[in-house]
C-alpha positions in Angstrom: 100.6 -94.3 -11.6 100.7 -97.7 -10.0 102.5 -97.0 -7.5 99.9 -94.3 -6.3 97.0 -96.4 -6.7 98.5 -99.3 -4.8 99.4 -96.8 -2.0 95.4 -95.2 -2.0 94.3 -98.7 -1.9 96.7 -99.5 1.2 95.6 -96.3 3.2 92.4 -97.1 2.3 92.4 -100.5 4.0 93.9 -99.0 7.2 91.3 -96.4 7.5 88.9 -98.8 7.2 90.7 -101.3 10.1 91.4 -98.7 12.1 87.7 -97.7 12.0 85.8 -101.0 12.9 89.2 -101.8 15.6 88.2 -98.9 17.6 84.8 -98.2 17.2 84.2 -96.7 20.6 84.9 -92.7 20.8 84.3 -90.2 24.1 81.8 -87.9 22.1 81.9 -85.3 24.7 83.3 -85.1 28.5 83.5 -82.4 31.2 84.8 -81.8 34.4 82.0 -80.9 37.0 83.2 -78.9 39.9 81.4 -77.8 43.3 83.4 -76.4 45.9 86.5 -78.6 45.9 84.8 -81.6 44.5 85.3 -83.0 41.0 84.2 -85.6 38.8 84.1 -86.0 34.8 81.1 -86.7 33.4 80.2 -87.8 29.4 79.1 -89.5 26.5 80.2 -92.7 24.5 79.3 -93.5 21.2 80.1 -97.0 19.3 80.4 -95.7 15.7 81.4 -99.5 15.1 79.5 -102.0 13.4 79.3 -105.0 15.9 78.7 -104.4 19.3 82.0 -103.2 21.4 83.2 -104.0 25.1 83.6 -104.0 27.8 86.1 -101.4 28.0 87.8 -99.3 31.0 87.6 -95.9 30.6 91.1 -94.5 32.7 90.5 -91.0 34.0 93.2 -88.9 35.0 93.5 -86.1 37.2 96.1 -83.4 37.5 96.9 -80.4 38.9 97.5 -76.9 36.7 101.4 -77.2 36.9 100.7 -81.0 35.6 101.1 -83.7 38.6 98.8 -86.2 38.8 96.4 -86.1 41.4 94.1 -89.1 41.2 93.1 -91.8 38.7 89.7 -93.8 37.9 88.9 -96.6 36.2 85.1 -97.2 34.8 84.4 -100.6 33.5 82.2 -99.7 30.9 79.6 -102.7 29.8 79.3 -104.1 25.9 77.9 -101.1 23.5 75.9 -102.3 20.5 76.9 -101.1 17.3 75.4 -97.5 17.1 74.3 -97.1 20.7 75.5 -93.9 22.9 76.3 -94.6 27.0 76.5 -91.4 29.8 79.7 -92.1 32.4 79.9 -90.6 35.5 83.2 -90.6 37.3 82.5 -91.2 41.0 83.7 -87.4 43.0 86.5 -87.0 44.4 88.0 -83.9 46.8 90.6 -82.2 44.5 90.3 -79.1 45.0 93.2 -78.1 42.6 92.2 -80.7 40.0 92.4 -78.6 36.9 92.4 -80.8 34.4 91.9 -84.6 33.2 92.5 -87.0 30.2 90.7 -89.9 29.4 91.9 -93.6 27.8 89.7 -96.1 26.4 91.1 -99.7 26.8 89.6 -101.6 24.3 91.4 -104.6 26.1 94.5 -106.9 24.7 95.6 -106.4 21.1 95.8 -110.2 19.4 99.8 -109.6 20.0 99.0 -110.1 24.1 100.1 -106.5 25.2 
């Protein structure tokens, strides 16, 4: 019984680390397309407690069979704690973009990488 209770308590703890570490999360994104254009286009939200950033927001481009076709990088300004922020990738002529993915750097971790 202990032993469960000291294991609750630990995942406990990391839930609540991991939740105030990385407070900022993509609440919605889209790829706009017109004609062979693209860009992405979305919302932030810092579900955090203390205000967050900045940040660079990586978007990634690629092709249907998978190969990377272009790359942005969006410095994204401090959020306070509770606030929501619209990005707007700027467009690009990729006609066969198909899909993206998007990475939040939240910057160094305290370990330098």
């Amino acid at each position: 019984m202990v032993i469960l209770l000291v294991a609750l308590g630990f995942v406990g703890i990391v839930a609540s680390l991991l939740k105030n570490n990385e407070p900022v999360k993509v609440l919605q994104s889209r790829m706009v397309r017109n004609g062979s254009e693209v860009f992405v286009e979305g919302r932030l939200r810092n579900a955090g407690t203390r205000a967050a950033g900045p940040l660079d927001l990586e978007v990634r481009y690629y092709a249907r069979n998978g190969d990377a076709l272009g790359r942005d990088v969006l410095t994204i300004q401090p959020l306070r704690a509770g606030t929501e922020r619209e990005f707007h990738t700027p467009i690009h002529n990729l006609g066969t973009a198909n899909s993206y993915s998007i990475y939040l750097n939240h910057g160094r971790n305290p370990y330098g990488n």
